[in-house]
C-alpha positions in Angstrom: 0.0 0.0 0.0 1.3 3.7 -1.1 -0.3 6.3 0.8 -0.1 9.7 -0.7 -1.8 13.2 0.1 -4.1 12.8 -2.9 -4.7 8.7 -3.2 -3.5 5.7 -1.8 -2.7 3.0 -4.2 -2.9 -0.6 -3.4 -0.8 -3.1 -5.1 0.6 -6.9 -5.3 2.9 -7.7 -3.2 5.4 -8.5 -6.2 4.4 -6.1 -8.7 4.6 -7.7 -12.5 6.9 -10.4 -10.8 6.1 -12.5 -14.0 6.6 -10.3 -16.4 2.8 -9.0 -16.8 1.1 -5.5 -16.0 -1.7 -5.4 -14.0 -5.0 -3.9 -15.0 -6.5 -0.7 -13.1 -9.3 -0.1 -10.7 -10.0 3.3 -9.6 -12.3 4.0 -6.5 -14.5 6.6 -4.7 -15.1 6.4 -1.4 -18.5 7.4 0.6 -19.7 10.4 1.9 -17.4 11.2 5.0 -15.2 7.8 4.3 -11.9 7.7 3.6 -10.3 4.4 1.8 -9.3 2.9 4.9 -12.7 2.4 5.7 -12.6 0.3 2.7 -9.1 -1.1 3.0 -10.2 -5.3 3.3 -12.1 -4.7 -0.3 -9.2 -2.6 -1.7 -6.9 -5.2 -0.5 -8.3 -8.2 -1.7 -8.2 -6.8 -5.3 -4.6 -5.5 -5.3 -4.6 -9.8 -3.9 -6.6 -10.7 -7.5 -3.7 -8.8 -9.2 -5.5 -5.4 -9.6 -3.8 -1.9 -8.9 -6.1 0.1 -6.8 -6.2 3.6 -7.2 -8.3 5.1 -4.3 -9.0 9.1 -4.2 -8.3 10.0 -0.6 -11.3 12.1 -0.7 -15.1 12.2 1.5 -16.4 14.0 -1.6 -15.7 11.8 -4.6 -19.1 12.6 -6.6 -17.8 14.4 -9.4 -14.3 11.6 -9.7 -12.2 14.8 -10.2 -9.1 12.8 -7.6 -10.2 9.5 -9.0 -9.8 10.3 -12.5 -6.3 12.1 -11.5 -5.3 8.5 -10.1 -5.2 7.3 -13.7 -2.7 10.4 -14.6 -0.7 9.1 -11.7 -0.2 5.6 -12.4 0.6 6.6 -16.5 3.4 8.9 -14.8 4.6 6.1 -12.2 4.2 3.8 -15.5 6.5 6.1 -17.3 9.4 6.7 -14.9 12.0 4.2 -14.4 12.6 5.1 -10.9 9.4 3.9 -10.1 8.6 0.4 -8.9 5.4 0.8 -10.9 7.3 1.3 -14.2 6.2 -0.6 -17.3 4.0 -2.7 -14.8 0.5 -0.5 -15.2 -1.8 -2.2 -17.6 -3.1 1.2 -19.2 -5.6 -0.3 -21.5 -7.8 -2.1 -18.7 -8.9 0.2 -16.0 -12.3 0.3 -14.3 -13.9 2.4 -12.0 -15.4 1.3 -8.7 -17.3 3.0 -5.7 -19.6 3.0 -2.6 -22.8 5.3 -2.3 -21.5 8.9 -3.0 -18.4 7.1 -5.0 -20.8 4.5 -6.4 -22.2 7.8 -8.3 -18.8 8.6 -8.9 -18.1 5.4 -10.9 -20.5 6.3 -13.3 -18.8 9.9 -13.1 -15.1 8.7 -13.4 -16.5 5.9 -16.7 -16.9 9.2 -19.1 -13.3 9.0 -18.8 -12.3 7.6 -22.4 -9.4 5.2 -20.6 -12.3 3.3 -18.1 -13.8 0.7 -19.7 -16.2 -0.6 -17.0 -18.0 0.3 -14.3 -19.4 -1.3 -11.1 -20.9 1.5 -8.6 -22.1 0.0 -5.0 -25.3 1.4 -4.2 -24.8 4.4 -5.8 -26.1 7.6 -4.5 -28.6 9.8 -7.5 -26.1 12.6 -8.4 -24.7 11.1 -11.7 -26.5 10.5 -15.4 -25.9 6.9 -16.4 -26.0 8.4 -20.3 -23.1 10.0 -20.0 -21.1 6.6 -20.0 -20.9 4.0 -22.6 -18.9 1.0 -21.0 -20.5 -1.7 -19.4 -22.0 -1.3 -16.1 -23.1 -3.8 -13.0 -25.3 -1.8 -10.1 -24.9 -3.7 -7.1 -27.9 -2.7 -4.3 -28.7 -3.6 -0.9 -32.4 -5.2 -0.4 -32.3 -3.7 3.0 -30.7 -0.3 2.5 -32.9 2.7 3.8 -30.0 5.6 2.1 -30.2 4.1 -1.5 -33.0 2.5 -2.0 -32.8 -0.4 -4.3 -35.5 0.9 -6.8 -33.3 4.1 -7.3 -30.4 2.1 -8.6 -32.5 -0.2 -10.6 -33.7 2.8 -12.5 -30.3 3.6 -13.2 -29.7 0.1 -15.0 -32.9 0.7 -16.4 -31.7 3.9 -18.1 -29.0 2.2 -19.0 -29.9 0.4 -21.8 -27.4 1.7 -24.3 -24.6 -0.3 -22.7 -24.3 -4.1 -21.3 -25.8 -3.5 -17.8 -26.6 -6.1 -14.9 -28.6 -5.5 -11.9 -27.6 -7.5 -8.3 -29.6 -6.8 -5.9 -27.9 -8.6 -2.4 -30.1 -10.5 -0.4 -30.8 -8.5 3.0 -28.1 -5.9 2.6 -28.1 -2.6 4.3 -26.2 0.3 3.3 -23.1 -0.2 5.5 -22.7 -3.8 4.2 -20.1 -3.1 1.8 -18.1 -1.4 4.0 -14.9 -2.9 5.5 -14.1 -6.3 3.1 -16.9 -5.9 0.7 -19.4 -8.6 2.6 -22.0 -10.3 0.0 -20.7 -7.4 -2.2 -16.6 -8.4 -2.9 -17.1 -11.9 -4.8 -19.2 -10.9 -7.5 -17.5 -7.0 -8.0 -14.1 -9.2 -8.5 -15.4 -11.3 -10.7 -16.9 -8.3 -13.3 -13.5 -6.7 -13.0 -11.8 -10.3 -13.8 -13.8 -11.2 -16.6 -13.9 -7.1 -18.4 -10.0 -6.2 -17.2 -8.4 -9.9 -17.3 -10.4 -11.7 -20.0 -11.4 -14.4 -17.5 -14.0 -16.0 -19.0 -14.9 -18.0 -16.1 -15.9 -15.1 -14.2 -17.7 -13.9 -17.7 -19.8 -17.2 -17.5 -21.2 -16.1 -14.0 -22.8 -13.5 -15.4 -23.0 -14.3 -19.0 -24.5 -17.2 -21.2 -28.1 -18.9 -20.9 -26.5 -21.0 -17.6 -24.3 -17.8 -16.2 -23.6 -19.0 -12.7 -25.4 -15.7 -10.8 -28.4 -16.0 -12.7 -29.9 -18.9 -9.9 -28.4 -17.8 -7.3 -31.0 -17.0 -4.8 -29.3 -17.5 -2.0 -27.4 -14.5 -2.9 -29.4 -11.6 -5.0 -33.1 -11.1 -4.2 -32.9 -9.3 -7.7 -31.0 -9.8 -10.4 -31.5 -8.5 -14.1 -29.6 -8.4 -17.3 -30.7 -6.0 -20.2 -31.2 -6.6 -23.5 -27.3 -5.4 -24.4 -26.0 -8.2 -21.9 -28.4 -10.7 -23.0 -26.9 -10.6 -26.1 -23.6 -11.8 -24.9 -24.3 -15.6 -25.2 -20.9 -16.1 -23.3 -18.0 -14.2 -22.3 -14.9 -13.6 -24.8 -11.9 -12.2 -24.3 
């Protein structure tokens, strides 16, 4: 972990030890959090091989600092004092967020260099038209700050791009907090499948048998628009 005045980053342990670059996630904390409130989620990624790139802000809406992040790694990627050098994967970055960042997510994605987008019960001060990557809105069925039906009618208007709707069984709006709870497994799995190419992760949500699809257990609503139906499996 890097902690600087404007973002922290969070990286493996033995950065492109093989060889590869690692793809980009960029992140927006809550309203009033900071990314250490966060730091089990932000850690288990940088664990899947991710770079995080979290604003050290309490007012991400508008993903001014999470957008910089990006501008920071491609400098860091750049200089060949930097144990970062030649190690950033610049063409796969997503952007990531809770409530207040989950809007910024959406924010951050008219960014030409993100590619995908998962906001965490997002709070309503974003347009999801002004984006045009593929998207998956996570909500809590229990939580009384976002209400689940205003982030389904986010996917709902966002039926220009490949969208998906999870909806966590009994969920409140702290859930996500901390290590990600019910939240973590299938955000990593969108960012492995759209920034990796895993196409097992793309078969949980993708394909006439995607693995999330049955899953009651863990979504008491899940949808896929017409874009991500058409995806009859993942590719990379």
């Amino acid at each position: 972990m890097d902690v600087g005045l404007v973002h922290t980053f969070y990286r493996p342990q033995n950065l492109g030890q093989s060889g590869e670059s690692h793809p980009v996630i960029i992140w927006g904390n809550g309203t009033g959090a900071m990314p250490g409130v966060y730091s089990s989620l932000l850690r288990h990624w940088a664990s899947q091989g991710f770079i995080v790139a979290a604003a050290n802000t309490p007012t991400s809406n508008y993903a001014i600092s999470m957008r910089l992040g990006i501008d920071v790694l491609e400098q860091r990627n750049a200089d060949s004092s930097s144990p970062y050098y030649h190690k950033v994967d610049l063409a796969h970055i997503g952007s990531a967020g809770h409530s207040q960042g989950g809007a910024a997510a959406v924010n951050a994605a008219i960014d030409p260099r993100v590619i995908t987008a998962v906001p965490i019960q997002p709070g309503p001060l974003t347009d999801p038209d002004l984006m045009d990557e593929p998207v998956f809105y996570l909500a809590g069925q229990q939580d009384h700050i976002v209400w689940p039906a205003l982030v389904k009618a986010m996917y709902q208007d966002s039926d220009h791009v490949p969208a998906v709707y999870g909806e966590v069984r009994g969920a409140g709006h702290l859930d996500s907090i901390g290590d990600g709870g019910d939240f973590r497994a299938p955000a990593t799995a969108w960012f492995r499948y759209w920034l990796m190419g895993d196409e097992a992760a793309g078969r949980m949500f993708f394909g006439p048998d995607c693995g999330y699809c049955a899953d009651a257990t863990l979504w008491s609503g899940w949808k896929r628009n017409a874009a991500a139906l058409q995806r009859s499996g993942p590719t990379t």
